[in-house]
Rosetta silent file (secondary structure, phi, psi, omega in degrees, C-alpha in Angstrom):
SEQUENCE: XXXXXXXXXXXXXXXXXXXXXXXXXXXXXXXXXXXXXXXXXXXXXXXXXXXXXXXXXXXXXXXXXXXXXXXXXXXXXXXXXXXXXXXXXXXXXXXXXXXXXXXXXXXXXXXXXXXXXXXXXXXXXXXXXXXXXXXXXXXXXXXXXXXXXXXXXXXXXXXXXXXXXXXXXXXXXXXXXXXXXXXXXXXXXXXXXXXXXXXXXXXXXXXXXXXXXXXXXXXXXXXXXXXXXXXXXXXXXXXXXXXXX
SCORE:     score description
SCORE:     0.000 S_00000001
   1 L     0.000  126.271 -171.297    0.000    0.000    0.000 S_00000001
   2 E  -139.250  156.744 -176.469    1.602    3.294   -1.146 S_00000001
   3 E  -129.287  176.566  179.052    0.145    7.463   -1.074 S_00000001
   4 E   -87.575  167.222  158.681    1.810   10.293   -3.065 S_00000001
   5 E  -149.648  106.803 -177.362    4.154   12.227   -1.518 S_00000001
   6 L    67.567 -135.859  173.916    4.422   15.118   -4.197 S_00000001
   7 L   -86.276   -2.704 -175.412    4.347   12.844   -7.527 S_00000001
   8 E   -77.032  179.461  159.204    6.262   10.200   -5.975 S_00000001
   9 E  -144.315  137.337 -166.780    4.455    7.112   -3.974 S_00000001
  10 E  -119.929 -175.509  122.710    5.592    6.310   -0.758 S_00000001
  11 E   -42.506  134.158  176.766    4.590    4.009    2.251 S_00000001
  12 H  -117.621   32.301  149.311    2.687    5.373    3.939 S_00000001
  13 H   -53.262  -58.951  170.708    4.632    5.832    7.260 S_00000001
  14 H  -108.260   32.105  119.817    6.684    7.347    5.638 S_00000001
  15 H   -39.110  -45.184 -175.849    5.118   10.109    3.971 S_00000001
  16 H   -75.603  -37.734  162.657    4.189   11.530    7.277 S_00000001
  17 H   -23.039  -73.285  171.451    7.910   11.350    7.905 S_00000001
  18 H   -42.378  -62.708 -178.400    8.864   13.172    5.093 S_00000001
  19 H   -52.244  -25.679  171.477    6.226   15.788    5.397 S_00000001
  20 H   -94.109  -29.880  136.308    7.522   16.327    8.706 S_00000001
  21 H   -23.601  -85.305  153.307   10.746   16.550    7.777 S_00000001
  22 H   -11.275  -46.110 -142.386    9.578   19.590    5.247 S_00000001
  23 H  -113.031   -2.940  166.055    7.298   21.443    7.419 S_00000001
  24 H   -97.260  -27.075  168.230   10.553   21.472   10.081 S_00000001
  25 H   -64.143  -35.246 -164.073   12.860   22.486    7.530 S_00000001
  26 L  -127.509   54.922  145.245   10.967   25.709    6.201 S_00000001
  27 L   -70.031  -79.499  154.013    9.345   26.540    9.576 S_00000001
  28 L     1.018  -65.527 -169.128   11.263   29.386   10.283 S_00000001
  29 L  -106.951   22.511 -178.283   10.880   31.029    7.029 S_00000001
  30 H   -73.572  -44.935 -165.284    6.704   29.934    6.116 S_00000001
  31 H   -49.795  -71.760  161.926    5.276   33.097    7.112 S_00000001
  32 H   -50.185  -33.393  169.407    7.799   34.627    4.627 S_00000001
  33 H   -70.031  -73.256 -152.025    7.402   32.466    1.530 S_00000001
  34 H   -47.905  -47.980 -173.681    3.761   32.334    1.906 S_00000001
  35 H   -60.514  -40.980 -158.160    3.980   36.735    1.516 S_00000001
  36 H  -100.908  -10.394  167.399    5.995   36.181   -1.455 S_00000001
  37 H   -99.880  -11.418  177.935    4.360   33.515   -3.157 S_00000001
  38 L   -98.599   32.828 -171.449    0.673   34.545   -3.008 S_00000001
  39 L    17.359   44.682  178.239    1.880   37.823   -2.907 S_00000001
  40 L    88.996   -9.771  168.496    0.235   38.530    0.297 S_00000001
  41 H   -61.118  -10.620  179.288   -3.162   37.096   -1.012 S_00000001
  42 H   -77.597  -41.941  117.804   -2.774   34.404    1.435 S_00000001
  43 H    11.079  -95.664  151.468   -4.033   36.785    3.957 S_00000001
  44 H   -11.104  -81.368 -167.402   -7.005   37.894    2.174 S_00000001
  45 H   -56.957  -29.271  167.680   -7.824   34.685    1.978 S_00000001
  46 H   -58.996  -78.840 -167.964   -7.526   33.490    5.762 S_00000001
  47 H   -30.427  -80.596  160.098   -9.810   36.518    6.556 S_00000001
  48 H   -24.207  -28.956  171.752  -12.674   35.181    4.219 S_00000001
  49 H   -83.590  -34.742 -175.676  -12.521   31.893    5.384 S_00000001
  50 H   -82.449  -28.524  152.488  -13.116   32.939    9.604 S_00000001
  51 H   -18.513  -72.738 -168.919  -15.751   35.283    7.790 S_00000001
  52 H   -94.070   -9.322  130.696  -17.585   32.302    6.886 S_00000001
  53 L    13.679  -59.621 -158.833  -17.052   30.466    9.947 S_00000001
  54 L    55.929   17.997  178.028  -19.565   32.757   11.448 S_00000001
  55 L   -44.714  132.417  171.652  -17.447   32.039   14.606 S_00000001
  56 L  -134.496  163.089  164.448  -18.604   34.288   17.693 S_00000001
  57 L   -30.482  119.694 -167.798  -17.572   35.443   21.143 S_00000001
  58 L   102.954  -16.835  178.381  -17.246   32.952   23.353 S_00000001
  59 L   -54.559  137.471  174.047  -16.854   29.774   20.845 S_00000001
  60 E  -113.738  147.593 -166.710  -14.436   27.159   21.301 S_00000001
  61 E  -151.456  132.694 -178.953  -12.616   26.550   17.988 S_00000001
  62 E  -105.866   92.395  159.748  -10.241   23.635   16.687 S_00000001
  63 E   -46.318   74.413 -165.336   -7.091   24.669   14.519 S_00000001
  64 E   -89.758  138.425 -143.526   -6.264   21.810   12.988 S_00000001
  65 L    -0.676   87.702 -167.152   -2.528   21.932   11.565 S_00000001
  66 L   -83.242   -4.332  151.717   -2.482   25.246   12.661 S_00000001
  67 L    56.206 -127.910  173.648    1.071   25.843   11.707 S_00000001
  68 L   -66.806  -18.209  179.426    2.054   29.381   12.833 S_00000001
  69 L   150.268  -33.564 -139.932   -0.291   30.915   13.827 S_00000001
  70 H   -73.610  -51.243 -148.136   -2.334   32.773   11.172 S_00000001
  71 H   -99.614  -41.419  168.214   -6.008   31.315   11.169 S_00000001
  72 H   -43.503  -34.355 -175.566   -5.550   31.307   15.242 S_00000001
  73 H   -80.740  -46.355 -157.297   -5.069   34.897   15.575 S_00000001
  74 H   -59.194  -69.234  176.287   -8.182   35.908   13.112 S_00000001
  75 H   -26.783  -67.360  172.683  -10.250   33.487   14.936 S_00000001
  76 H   -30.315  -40.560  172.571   -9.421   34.975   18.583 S_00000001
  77 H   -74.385   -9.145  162.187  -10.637   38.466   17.500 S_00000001
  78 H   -68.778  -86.227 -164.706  -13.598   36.419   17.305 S_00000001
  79 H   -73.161  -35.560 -168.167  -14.019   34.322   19.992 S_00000001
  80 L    58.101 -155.065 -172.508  -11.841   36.441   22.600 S_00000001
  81 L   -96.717  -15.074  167.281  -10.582   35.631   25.598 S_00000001
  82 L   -85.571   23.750 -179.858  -13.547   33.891   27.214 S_00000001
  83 L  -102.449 -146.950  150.215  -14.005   31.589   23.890 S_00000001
  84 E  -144.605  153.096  172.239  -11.137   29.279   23.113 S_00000001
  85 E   -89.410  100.165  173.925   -8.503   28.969   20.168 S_00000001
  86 E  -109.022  131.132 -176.561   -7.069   25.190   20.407 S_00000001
  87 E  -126.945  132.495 -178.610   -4.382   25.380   17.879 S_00000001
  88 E  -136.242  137.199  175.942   -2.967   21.956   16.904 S_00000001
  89 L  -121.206  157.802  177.809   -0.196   20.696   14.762 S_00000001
  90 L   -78.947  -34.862 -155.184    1.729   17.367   13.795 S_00000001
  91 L   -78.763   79.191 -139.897    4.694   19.288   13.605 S_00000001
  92 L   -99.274   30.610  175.843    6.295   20.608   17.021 S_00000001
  93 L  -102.787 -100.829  178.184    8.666   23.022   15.150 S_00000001
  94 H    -7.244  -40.076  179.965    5.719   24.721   13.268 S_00000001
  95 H   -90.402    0.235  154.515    3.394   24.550   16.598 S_00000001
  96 H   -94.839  -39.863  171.170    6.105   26.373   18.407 S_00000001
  97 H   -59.898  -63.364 -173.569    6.952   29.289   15.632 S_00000001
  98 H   -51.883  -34.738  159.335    3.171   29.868   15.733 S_00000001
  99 H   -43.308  -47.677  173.151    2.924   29.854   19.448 S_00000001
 100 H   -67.958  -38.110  171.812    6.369   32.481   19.935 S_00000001
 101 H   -65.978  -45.105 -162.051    4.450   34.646   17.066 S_00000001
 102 H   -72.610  -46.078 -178.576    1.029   34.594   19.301 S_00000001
 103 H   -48.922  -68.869 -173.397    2.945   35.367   22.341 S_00000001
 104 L   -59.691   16.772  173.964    5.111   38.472   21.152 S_00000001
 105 L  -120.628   12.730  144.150    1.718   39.791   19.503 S_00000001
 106 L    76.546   15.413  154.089    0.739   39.787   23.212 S_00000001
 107 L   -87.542  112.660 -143.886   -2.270   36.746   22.399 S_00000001
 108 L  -153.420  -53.027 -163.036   -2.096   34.979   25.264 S_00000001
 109 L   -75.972 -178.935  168.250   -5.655   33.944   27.235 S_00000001
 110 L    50.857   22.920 -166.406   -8.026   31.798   25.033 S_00000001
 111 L  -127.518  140.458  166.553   -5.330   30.458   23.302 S_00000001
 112 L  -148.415  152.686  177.763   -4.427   26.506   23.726 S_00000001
 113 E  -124.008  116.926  162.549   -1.271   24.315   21.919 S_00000001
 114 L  -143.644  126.730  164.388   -1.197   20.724   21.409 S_00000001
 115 L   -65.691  131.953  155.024    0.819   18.518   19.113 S_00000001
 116 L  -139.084  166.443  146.545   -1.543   15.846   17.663 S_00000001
 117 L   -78.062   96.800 -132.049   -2.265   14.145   14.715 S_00000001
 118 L   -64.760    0.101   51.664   -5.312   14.987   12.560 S_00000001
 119 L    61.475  -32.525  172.221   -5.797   11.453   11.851 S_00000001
 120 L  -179.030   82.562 -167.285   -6.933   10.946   15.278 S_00000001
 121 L   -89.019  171.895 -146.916   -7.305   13.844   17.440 S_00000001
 122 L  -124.954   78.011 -174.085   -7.172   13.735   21.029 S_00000001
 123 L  -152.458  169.762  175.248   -9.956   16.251   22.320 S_00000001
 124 L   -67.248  162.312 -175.824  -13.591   15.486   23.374 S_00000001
 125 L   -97.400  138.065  177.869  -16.431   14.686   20.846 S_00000001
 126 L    62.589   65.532 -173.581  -18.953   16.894   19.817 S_00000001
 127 L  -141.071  -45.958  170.252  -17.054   20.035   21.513 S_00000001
 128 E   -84.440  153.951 -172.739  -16.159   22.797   19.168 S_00000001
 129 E   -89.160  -16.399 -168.675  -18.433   25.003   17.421 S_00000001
 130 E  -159.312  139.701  166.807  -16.288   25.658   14.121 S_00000001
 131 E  -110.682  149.034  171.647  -13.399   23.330   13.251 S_00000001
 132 E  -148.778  145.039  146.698  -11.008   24.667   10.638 S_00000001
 133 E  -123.121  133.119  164.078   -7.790   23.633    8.418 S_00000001
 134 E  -113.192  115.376 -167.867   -6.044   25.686    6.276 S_00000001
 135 L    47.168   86.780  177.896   -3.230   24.802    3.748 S_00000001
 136 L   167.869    1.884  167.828   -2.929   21.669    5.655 S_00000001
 137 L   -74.952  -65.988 -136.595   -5.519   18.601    4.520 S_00000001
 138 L   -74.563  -14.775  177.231   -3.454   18.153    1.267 S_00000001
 139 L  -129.082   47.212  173.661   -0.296   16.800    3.574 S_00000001
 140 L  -109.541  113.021 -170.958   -2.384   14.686    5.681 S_00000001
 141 L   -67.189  -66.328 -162.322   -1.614   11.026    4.716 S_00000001
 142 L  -108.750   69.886 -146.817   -5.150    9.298    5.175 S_00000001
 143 H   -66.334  -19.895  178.113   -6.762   12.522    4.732 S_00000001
 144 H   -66.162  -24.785 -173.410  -10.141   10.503    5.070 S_00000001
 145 H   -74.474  -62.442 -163.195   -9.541    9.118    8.787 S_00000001
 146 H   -31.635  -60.075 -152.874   -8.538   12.935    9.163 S_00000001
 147 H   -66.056  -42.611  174.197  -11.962   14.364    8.014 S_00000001
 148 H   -46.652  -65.355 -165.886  -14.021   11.343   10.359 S_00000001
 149 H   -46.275  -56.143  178.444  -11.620   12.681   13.121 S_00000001
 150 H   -35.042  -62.776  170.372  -12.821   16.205   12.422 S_00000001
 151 H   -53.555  -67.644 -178.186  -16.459   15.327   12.491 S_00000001
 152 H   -48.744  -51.415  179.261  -16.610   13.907   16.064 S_00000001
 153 H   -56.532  -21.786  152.397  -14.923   16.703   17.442 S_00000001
 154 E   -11.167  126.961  157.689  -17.458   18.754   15.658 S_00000001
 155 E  -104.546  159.506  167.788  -20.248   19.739   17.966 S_00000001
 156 E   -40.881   92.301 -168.431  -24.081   19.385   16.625 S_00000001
 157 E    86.589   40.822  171.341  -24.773   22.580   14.640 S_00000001
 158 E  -131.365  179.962 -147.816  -21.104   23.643   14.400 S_00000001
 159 E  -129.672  158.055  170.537  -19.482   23.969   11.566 S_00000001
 160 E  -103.615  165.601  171.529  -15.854   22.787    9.492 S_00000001
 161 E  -136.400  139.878  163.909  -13.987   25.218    7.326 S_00000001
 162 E  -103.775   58.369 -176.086  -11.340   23.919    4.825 S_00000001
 163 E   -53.992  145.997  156.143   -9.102   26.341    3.216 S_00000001
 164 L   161.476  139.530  162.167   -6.725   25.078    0.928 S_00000001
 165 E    -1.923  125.095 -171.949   -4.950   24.828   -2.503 S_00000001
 166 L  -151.067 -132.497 -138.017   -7.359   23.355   -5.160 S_00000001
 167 L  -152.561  119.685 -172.355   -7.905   22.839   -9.243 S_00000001
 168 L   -67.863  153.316  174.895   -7.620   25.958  -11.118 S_00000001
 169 L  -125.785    3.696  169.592  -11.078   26.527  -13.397 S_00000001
 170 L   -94.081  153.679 -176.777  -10.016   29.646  -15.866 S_00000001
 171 H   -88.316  -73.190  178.372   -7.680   27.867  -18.792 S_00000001
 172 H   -29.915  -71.543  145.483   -5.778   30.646  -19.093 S_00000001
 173 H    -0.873  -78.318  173.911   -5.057   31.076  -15.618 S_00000001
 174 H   -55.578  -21.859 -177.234   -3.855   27.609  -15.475 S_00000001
 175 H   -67.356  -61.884 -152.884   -1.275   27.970  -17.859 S_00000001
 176 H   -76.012  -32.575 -178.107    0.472   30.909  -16.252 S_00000001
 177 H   -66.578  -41.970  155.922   -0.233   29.851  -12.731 S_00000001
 178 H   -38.662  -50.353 -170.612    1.838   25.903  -13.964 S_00000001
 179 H   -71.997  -31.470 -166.990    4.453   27.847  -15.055 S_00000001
 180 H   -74.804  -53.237 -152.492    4.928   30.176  -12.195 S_00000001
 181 H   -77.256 -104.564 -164.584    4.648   27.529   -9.272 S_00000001
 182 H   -21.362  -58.303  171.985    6.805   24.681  -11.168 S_00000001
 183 H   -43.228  -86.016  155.000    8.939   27.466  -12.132 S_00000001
 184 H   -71.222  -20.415  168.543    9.267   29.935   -9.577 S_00000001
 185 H   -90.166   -7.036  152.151    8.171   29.015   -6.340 S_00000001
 186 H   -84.945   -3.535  161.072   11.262   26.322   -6.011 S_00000001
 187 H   -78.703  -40.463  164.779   13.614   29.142   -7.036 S_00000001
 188 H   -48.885  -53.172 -157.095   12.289   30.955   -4.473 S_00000001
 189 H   -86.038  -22.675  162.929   12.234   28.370   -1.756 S_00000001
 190 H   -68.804  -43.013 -178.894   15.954   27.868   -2.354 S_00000001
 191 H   -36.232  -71.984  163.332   16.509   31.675   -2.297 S_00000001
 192 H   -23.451  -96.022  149.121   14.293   32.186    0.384 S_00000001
 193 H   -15.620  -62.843 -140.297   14.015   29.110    2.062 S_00000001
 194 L   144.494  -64.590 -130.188   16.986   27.060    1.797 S_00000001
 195 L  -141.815   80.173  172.980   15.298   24.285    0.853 S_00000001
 196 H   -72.445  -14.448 -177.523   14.058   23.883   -3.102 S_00000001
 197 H   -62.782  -46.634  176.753   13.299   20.381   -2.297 S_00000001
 198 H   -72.451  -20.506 -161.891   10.719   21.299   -0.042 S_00000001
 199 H   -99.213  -15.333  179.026    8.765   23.820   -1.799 S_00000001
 200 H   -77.026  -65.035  176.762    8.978   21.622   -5.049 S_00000001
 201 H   -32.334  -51.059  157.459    7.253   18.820   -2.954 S_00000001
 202 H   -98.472   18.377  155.504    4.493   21.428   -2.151 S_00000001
 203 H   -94.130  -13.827  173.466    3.628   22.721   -5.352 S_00000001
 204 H   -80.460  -31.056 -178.151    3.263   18.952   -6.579 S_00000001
 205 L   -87.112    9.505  161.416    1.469   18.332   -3.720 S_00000001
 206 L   -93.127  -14.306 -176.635   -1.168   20.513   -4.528 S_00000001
 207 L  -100.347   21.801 -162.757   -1.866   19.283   -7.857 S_00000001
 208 L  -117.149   -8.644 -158.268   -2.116   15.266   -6.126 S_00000001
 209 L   -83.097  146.126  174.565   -4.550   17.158   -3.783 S_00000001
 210 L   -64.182  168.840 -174.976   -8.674   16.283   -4.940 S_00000001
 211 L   -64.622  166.376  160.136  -10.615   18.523   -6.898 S_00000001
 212 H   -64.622  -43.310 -178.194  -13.235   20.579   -5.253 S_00000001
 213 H   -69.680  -40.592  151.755  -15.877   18.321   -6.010 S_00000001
 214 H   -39.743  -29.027  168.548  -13.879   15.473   -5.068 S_00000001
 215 H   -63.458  -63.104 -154.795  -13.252   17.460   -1.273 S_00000001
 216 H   -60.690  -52.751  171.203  -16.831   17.827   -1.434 S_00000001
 217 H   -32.260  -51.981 -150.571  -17.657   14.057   -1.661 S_00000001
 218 H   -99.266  -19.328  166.766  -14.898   13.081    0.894 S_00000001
 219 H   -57.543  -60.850 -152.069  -16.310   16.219    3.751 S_00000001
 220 L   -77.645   65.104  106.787  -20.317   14.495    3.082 S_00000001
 221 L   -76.416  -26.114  160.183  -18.554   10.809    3.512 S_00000001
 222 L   -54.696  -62.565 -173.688  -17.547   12.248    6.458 S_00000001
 223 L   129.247   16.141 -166.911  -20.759   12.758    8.174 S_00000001
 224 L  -130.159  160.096 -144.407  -20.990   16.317    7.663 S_00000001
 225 E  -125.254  163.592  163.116  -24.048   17.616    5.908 S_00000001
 226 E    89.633   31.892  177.077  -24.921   21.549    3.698 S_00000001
 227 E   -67.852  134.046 -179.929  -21.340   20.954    2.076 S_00000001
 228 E  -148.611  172.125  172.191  -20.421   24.003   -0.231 S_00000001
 229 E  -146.018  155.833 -166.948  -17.340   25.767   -1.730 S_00000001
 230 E  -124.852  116.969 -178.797  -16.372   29.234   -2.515 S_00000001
 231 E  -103.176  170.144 -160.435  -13.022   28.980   -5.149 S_00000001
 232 E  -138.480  126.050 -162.255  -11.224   31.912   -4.766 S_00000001
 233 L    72.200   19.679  172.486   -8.640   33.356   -7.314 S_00000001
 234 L    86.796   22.915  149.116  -10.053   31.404  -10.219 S_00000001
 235 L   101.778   74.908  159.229  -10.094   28.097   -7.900 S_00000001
 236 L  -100.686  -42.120  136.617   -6.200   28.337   -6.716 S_00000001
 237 E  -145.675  176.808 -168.512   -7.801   27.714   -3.699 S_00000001
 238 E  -132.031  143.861 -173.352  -11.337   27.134   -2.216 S_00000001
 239 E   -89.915  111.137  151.193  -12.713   27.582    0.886 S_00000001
 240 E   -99.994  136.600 -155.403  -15.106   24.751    1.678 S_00000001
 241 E  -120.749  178.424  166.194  -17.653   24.897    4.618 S_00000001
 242 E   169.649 -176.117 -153.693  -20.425   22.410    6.129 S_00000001
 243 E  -125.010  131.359  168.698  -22.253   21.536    9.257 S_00000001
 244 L  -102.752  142.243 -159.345  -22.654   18.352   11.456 S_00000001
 245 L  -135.126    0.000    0.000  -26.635   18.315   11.812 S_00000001
């Protein structure tokens, strides 16, 4: 039994290896690549997704590979300091830059950190009101066990959010957007980075990632029911939301 990792196929033990390998190598420097390869659109895009959340004061909320930091802070301005933030990662280099970011930006109450695995997470069932991932399904080995996992924690009339890289749908678009990420974003992540190895591995691993309608199948397969998607940037990525009912 083998999964991709980028275009390759690996066991898959080790995929999550690898991937953790990556996401410790270019920890340090994510925040920065991510400004320079969406050109700050990455942003934008977080903000629109805790939009449709509908997340409110007081809310308990699950970050699921929550990396640095990003979709934790937006949330919090939500939720405040009597809701909670649980921000969780595989990764403990990545769940430590984002923590040391929340701290020096002086976000500190309503805030919680735990390494887990989204695969099988280790919180009560049917306890947060809005679950979310962002740029982080697509390097989830058995991304289906993930989405099951998701769903328990889920409380009854709360909601998931799914940001992430998806299948471009203007032609044009797609051309220039192949060339630039096969092109340019592994020149960049050595420049940048370090590490072209890594950054090649995630622009391939976005085009191994499903489709939207494929997401959409594997969310309602899930257990979770009103599944929709918003693509965003000509479908570079799509926000997808639903409900456990």
């Amino acid at each position: 039994m083998t999964t991709d990792f980028g275009f390759r196929r690996v066991p898959p033990g080790q995929k999550t290896r690898l991937v953790a390998e990556v996401f410790s190598s270019v920890a340090s420097r994510y925040d920065l690549m991510n400004d320079l390869m969406s050109f700050g659109a990455h942003r934008l895009w977080k903000r629109f997704a805790v939009h449709l959340s509908g997340v409110r004061k007081g809310q308990k909320v699950l970050d699921v590979a929550g990396g640095t930091g990003d979709m934790a802070a937006l949330f919090h301005k939500r939720t405040g300091n009597e809701g909670l933030v649980l921000v969780t990662d595989i990764n403990h280099d990545m769940l430590q830059e984002g923590r040391n970011k929340l701290l020096d930006r002086g976000i500190v109450q309503g805030l919680e950190y735990v390494q887990s695995n989204a695969e099988c997470l280790p919180f009560a069932d049917n306890y947060f009101d809005c679950v979310s991932i962002a740029f982080g399904l697509r390097n989830i080995t058995d991304k289906q066990a993930a989405l099951r996992s998701m769903y328990e924690k889920t409380k009854f009339g709360g909601c998931l959010i799914i940001l992430e890289f998806s299948s471009v749908v203007l032609p044009y678009l797609k051309r220039l957007y192949d060339l630039y990420s096969f092109r340019l974003i592994p020149f960049m992540g050595r420049v940048v980075a370090g590490d072209e190895d890594s950054y090649r591995y995630l622009v391939e691993s976005i085009r191994m990632h499903p489709d939207q309608d494929a997401l959409k199948g594997m969310i309602e397969d899930a257990g979770y029911s009103r599944v929709s998607y918003h693509n965003l940037t000509g479908g570079v990525v799509a926000i997808h939301r639903a409900w456990k009912l």
